[in-house]
PQR file of N, CA, C, O and H, with PARSE charges and radii, in Angstrom:
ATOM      1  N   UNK A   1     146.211 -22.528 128.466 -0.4000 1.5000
ATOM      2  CA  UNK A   1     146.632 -23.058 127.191 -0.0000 2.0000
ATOM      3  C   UNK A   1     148.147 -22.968 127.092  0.5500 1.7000
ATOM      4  O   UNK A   1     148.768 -21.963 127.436 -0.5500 1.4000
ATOM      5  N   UNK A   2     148.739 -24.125 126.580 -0.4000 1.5000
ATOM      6  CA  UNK A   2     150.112 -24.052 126.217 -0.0000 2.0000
ATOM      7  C   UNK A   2     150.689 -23.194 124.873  0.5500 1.7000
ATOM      8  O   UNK A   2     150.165 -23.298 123.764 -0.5500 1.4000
ATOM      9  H   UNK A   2     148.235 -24.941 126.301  0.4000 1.0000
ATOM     10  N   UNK A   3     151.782 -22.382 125.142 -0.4000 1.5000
ATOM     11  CA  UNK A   3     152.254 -21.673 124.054 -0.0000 2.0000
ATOM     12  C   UNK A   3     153.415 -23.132 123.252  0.5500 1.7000
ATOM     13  O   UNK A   3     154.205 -23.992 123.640 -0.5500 1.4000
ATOM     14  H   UNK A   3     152.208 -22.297 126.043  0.4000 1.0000
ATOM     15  N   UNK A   4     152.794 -22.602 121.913 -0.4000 1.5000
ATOM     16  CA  UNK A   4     153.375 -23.594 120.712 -0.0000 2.0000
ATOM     17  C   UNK A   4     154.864 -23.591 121.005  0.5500 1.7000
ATOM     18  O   UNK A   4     155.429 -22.588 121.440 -0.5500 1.4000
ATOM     19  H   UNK A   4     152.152 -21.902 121.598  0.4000 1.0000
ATOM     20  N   UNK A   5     155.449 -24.667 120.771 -0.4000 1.5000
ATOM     21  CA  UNK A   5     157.131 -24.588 120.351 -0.0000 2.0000
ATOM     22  C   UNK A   5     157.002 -24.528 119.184  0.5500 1.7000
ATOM     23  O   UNK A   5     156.180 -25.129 118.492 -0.5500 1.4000
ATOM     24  H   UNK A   5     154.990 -25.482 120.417  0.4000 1.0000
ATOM     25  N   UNK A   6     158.278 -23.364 118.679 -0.4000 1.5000
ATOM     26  CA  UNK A   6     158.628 -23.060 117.708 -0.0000 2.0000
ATOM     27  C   UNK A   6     160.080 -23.243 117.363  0.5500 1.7000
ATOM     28  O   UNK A   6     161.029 -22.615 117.831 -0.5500 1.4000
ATOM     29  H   UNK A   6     158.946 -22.875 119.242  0.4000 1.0000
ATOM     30  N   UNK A   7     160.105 -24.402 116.285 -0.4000 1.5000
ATOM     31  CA  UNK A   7     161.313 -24.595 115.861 -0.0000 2.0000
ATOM     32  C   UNK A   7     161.460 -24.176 114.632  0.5500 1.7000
ATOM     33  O   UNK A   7     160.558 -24.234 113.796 -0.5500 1.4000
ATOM     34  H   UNK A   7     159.334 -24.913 115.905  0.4000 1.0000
ATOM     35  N   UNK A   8     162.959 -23.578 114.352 -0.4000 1.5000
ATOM     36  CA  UNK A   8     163.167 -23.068 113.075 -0.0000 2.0000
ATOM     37  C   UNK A   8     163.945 -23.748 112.287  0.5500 1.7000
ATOM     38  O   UNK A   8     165.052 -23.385 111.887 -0.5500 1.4000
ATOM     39  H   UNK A   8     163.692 -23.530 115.031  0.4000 1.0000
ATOM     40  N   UNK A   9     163.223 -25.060 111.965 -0.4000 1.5000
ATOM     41  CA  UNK A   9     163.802 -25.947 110.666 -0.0000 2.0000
ATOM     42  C   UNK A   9     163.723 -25.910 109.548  0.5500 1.7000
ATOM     43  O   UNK A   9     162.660 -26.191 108.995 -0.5500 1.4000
ATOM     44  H   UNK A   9     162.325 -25.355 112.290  0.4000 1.0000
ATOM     45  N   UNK A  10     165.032 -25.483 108.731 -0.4000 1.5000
ATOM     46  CA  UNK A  10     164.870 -25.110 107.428 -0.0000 2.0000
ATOM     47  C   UNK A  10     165.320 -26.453 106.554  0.5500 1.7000
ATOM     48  O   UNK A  10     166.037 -27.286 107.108 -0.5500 1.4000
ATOM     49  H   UNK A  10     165.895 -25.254 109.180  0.4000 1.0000
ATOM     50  N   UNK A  11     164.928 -26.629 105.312 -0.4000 1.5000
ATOM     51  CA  UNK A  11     165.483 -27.365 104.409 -0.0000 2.0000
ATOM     52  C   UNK A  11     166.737 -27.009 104.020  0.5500 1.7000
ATOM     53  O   UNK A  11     166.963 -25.958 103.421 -0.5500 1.4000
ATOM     54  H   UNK A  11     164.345 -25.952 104.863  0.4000 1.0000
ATOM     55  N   UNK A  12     167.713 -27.943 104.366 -0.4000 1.5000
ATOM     56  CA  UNK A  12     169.201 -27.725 104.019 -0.0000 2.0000
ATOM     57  C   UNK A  12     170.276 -27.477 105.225  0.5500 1.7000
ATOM     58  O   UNK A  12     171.458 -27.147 105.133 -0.5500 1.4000
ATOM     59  H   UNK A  12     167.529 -28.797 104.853  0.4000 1.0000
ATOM     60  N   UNK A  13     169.377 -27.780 106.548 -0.4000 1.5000
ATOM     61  CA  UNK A  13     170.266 -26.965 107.770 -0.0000 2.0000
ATOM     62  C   UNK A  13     170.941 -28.623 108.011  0.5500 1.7000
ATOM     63  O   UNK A  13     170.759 -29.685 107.415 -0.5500 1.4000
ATOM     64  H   UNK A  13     168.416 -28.048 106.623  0.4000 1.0000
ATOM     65  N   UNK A  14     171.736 -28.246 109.117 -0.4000 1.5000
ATOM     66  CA  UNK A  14     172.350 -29.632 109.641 -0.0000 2.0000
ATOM     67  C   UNK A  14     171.654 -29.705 111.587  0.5500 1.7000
ATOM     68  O   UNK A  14     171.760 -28.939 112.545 -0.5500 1.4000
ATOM     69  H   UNK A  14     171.884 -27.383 109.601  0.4000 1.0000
ATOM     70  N   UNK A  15     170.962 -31.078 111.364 -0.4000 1.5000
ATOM     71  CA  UNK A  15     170.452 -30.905 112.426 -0.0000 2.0000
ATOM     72  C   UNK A  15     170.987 -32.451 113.042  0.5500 1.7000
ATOM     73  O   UNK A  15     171.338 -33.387 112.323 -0.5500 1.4000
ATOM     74  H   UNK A  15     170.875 -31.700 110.586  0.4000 1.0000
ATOM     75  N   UNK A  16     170.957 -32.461 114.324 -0.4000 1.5000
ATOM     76  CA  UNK A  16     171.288 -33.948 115.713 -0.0000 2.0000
ATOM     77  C   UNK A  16     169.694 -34.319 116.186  0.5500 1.7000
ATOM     78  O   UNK A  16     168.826 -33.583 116.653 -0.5500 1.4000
ATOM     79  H   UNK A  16     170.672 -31.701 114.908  0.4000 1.0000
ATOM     80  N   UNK A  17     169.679 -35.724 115.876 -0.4000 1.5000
ATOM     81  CA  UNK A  17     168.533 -36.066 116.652 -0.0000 2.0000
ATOM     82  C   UNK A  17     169.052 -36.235 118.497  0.5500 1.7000
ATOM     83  O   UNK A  17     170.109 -36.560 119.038 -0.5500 1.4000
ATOM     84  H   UNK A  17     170.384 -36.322 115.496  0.4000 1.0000
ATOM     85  N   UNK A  18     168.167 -35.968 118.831 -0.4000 1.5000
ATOM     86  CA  UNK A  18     168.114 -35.981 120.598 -0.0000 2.0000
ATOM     87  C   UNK A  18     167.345 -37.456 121.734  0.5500 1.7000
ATOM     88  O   UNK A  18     167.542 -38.108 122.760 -0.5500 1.4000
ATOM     89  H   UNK A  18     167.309 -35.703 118.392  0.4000 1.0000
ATOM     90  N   UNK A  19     166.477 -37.283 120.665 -0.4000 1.5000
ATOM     91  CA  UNK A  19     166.114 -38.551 121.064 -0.0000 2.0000
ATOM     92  C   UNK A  19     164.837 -39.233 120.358  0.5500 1.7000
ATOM     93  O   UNK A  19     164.374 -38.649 119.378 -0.5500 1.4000
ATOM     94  H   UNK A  19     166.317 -36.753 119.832  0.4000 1.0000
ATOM     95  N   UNK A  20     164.316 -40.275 120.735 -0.4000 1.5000
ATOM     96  CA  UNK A  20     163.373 -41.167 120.071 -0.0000 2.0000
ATOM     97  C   UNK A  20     164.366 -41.858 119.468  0.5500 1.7000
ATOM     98  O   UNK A  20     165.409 -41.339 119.867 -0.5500 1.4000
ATOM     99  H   UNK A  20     164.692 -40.749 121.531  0.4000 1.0000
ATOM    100  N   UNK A  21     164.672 -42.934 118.564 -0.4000 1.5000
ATOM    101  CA  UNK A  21     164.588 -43.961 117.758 -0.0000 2.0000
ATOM    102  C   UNK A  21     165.860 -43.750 117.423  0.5500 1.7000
ATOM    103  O   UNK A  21     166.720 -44.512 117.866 -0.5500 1.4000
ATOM    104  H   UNK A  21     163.825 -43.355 118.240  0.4000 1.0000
ATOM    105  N   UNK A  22     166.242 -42.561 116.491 -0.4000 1.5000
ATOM    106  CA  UNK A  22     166.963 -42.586 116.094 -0.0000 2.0000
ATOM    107  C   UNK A  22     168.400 -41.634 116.665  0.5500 1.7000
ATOM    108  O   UNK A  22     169.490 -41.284 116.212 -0.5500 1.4000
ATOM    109  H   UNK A  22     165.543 -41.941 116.132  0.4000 1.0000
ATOM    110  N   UNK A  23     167.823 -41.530 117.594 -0.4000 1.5000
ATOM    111  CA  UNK A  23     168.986 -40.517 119.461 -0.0000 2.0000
ATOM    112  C   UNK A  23     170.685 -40.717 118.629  0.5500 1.7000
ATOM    113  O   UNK A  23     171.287 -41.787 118.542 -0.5500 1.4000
ATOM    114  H   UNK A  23     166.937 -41.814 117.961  0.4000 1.0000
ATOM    115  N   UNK A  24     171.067 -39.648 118.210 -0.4000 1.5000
ATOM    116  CA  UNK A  24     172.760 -39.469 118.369 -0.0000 2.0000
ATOM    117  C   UNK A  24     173.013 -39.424 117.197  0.5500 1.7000
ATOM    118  O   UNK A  24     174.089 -38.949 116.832 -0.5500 1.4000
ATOM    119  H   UNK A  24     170.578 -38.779 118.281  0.4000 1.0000
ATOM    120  N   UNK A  25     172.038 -39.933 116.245 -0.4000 1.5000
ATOM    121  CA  UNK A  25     172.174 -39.450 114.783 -0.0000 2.0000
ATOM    122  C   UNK A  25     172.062 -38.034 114.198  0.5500 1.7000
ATOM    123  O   UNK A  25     171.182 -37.224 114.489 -0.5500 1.4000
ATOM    124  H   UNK A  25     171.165 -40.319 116.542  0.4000 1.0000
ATOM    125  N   UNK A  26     173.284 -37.803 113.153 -0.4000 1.5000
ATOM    126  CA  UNK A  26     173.062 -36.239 112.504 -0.0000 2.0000
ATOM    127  C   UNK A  26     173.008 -36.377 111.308  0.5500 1.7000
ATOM    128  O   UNK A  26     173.274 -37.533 110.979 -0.5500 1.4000
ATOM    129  H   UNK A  26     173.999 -38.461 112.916  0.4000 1.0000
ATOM    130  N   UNK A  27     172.741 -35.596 110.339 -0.4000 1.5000
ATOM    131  CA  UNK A  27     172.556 -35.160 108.936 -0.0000 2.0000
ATOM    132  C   UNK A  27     171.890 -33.912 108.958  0.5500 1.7000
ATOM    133  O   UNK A  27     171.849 -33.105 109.887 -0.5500 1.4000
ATOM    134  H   UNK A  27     172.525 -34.657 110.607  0.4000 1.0000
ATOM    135  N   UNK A  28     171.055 -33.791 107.147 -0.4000 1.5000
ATOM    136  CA  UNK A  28     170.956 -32.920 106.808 -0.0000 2.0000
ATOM    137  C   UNK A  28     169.574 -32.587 106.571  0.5500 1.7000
ATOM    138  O   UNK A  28     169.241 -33.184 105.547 -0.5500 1.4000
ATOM    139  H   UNK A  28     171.089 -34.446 106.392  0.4000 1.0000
ATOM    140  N   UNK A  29     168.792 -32.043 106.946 -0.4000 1.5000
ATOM    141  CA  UNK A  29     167.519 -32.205 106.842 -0.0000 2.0000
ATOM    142  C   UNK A  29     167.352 -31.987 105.553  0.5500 1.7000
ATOM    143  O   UNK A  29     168.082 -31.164 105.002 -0.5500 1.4000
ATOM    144  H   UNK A  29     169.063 -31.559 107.778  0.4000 1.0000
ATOM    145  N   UNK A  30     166.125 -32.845 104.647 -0.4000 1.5000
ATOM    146  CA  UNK A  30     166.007 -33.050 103.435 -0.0000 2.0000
ATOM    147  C   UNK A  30     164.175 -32.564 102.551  0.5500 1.7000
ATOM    148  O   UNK A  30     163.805 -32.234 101.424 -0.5500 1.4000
ATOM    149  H   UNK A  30     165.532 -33.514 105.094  0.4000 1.0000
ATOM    150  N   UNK A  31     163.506 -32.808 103.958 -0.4000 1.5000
ATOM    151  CA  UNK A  31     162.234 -32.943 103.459 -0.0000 2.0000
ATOM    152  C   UNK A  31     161.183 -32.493 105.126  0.5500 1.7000
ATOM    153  O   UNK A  31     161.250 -32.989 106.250 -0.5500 1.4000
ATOM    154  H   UNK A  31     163.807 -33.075 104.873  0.4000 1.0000
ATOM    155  N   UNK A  32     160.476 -31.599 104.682 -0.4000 1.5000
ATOM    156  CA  UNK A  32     159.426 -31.106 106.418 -0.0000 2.0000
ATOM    157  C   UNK A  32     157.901 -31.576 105.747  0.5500 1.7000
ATOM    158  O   UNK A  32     157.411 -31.498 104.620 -0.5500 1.4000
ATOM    159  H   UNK A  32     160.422 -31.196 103.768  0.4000 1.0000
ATOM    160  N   UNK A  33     157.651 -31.859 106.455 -0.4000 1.5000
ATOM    161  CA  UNK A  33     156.108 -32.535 106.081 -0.0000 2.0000
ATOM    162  C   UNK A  33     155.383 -31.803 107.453  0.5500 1.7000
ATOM    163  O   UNK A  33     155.991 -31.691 108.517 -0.5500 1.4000
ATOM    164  H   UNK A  33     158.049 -31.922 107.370  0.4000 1.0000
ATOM    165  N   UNK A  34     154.089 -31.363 107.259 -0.4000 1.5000
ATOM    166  CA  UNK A  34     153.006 -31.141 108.416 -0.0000 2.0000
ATOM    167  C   UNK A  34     151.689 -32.388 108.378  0.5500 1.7000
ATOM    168  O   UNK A  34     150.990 -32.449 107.367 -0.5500 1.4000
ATOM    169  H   UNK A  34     153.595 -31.455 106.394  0.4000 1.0000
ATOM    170  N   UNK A  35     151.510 -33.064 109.209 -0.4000 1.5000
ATOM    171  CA  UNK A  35     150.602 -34.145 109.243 -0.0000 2.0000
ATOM    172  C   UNK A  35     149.522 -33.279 109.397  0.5500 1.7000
ATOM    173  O   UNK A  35     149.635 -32.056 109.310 -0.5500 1.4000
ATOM    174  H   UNK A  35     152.078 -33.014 110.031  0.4000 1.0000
ATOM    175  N   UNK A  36     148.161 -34.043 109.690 -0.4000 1.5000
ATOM    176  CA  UNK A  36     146.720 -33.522 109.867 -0.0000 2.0000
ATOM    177  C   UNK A  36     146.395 -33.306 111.030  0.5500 1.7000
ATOM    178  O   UNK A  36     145.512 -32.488 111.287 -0.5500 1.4000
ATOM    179  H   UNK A  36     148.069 -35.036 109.761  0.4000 1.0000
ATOM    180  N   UNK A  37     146.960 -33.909 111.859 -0.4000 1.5000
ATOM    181  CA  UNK A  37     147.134 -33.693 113.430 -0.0000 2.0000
ATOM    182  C   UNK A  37     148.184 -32.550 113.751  0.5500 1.7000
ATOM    183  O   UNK A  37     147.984 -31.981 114.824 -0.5500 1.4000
ATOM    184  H   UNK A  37     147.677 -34.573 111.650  0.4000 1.0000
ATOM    185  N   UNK A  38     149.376 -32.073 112.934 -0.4000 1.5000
ATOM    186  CA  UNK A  38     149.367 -31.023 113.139 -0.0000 2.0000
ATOM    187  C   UNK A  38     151.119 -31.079 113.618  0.5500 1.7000
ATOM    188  O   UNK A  38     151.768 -30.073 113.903 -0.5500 1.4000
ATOM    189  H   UNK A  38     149.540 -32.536 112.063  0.4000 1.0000
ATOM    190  N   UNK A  39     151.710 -32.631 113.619 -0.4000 1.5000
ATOM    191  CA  UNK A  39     153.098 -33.072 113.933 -0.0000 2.0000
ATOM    192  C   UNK A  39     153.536 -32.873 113.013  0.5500 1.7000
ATOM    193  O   UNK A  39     152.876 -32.955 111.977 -0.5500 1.4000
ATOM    194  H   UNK A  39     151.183 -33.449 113.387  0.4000 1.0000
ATOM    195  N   UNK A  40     154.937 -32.503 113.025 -0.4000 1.5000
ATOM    196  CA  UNK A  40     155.882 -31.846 111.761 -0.0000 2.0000
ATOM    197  C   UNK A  40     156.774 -32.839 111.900  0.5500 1.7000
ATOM    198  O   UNK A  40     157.156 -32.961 113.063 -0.5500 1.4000
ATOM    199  H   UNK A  40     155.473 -32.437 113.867  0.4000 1.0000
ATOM    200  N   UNK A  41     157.434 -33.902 110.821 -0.4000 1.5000
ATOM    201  CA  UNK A  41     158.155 -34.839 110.705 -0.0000 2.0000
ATOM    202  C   UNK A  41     158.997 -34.320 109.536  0.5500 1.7000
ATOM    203  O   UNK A  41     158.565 -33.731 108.544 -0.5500 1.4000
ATOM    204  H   UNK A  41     157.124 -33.803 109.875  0.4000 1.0000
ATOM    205  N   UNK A  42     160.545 -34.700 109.872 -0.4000 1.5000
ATOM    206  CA  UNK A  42     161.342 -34.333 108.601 -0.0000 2.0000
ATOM    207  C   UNK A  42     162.246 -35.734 108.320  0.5500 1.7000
ATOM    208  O   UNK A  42     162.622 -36.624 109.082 -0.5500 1.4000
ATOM    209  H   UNK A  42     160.896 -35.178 110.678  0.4000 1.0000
ATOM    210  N   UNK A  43     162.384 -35.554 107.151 -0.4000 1.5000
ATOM    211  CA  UNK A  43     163.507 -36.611 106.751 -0.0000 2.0000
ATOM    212  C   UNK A  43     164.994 -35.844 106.573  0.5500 1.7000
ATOM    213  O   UNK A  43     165.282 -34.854 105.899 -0.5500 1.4000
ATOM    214  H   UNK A  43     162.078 -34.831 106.533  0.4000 1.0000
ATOM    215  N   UNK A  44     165.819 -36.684 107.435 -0.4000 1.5000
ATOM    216  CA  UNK A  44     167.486 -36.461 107.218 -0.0000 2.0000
ATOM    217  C   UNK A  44     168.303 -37.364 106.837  0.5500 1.7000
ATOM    218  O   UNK A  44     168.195 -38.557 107.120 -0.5500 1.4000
ATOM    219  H   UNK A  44     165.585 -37.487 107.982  0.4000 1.0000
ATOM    220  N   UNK A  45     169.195 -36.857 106.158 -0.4000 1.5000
ATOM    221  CA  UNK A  45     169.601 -37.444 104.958 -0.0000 2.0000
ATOM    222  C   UNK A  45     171.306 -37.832 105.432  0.5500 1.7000
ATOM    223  O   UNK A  45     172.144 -37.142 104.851 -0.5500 1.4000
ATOM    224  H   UNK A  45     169.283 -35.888 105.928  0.4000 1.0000
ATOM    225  N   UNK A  46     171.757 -38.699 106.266 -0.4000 1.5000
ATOM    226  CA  UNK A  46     173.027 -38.859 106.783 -0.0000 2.0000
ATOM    227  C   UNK A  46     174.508 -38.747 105.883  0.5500 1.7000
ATOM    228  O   UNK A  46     174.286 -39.142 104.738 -0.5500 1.4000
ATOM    229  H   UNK A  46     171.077 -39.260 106.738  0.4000 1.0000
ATOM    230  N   UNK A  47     175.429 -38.479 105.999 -0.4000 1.5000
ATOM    231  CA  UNK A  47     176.321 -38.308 105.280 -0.0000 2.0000
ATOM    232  C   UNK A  47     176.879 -40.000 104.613  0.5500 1.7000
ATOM    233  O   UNK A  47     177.722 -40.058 103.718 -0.5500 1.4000
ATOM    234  H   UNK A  47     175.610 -38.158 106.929  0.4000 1.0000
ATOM    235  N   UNK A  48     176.572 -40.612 104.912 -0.4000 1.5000
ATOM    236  CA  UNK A  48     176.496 -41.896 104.378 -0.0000 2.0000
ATOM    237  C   UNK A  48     175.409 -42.420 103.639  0.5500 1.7000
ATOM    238  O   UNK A  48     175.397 -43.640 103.472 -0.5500 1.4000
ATOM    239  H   UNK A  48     175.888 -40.566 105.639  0.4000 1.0000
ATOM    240  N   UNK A  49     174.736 -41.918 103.290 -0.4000 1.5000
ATOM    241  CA  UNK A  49     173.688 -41.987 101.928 -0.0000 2.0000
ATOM    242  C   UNK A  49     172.264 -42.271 102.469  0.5500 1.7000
ATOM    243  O   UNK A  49     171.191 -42.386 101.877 -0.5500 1.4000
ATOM    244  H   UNK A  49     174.746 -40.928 103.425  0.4000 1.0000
ATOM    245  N   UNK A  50     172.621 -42.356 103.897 -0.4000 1.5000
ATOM    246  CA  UNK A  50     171.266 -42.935 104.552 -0.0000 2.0000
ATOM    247  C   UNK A  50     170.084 -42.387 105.252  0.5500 1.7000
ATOM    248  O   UNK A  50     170.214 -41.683 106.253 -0.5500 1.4000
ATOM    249  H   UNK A  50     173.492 -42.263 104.378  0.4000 1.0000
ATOM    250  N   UNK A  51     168.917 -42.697 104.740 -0.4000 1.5000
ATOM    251  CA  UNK A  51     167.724 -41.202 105.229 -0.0000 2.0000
ATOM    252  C   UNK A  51     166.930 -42.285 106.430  0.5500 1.7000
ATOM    253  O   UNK A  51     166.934 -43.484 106.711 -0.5500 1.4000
ATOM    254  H   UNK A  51     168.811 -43.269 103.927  0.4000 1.0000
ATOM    255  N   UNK A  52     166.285 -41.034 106.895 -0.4000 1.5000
ATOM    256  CA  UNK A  52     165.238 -41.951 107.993 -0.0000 2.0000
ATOM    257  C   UNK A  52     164.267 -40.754 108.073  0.5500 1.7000
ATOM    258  O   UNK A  52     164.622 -39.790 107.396 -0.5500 1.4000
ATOM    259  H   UNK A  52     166.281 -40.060 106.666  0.4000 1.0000
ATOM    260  N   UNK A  53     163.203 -40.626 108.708 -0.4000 1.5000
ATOM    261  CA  UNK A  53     162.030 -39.813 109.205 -0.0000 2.0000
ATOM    262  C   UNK A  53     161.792 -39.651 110.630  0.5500 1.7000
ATOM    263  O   UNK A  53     161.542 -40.655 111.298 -0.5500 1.4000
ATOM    264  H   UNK A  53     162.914 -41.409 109.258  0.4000 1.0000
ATOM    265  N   UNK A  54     161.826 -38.838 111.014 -0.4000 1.5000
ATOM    266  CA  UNK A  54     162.210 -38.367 112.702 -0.0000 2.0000
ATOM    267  C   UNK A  54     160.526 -37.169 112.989  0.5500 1.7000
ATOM    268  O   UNK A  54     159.655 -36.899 112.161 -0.5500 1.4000
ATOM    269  H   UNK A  54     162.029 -38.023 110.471  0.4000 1.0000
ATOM    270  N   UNK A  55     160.610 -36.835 114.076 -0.4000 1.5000
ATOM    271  CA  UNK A  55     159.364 -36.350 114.627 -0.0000 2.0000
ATOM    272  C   UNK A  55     160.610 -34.585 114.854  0.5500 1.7000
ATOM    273  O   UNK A  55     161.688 -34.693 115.438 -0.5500 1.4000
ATOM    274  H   UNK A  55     161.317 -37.054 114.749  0.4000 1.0000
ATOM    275  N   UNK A  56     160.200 -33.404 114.361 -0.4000 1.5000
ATOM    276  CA  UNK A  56     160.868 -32.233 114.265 -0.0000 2.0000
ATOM    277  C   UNK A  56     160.869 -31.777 115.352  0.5500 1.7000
ATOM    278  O   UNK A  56     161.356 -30.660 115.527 -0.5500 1.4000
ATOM    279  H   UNK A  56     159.324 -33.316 113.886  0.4000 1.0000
ATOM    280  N   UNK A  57     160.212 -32.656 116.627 -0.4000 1.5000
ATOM    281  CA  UNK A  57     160.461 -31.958 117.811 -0.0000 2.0000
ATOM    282  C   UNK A  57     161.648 -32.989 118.747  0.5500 1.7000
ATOM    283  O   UNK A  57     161.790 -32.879 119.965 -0.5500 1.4000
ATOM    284  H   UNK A  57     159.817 -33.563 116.485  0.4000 1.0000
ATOM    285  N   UNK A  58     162.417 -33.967 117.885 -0.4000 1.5000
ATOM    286  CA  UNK A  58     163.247 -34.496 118.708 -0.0000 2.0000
ATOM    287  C   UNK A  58     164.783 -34.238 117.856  0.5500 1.7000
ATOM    288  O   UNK A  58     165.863 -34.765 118.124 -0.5500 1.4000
ATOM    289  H   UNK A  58     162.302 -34.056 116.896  0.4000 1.0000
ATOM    290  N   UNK A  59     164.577 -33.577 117.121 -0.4000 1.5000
ATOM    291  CA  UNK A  59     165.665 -32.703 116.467 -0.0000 2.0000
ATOM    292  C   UNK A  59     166.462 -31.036 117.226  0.5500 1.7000
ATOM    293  O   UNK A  59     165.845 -30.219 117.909 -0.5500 1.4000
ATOM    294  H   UNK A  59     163.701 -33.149 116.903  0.4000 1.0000
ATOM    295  N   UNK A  60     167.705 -30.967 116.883 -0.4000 1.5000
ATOM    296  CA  UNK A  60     168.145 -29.846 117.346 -0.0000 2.0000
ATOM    297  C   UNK A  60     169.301 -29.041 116.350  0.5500 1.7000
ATOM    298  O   UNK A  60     170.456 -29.460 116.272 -0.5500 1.4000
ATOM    299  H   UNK A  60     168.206 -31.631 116.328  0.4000 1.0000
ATOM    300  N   UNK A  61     168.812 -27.805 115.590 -0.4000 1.5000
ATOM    301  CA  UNK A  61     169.651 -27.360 114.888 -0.0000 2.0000
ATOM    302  C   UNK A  61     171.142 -27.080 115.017  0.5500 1.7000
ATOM    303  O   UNK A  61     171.763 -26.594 114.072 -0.5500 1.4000
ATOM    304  H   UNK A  61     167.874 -27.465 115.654  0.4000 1.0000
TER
END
C-alpha cells in the first residue's frame, strides 16, 4: 500500500502551481474543498483579481 501525501495547505498561504493547466501561476489560496473520491482541490485567488481551481497536489507552498 502507498503512504498518503501530505500536504500542508492552509487557507491564506501563498502557493505556485507546478503543473496541470494552470503550470507557473501563483496566488493565494482562497478556498480547500475535499471531493468524494477523496481529491483535495483549492481555489487561488491571483493578485490580479483572478481565481481558478487547481487539483492541491499540483500546488507548492
Amino acid at each position: 500500500m502507498m503512504a498518503k501525501r501530505v500536504n500542508k495547505i492552509k487557507d491564506g498561504a501563498h502557493c505556485k502551481v507546478t503543473s496541470g493547466v494552470h503550470a507557473g501561476k501563483s496566488g493565494i489560496v482562497r478556498d480547500i474543498n475535499t471531493s468524494k473520491t477523496g481529491h483535495v482541490t483549492i481555489t487561488v485567488l491571483q493578485s490580479s483579481g483572478e481565481r481558478f481551481k487547481t487539483l492541491a497536489k499540483n500546488v507548492v507552498i
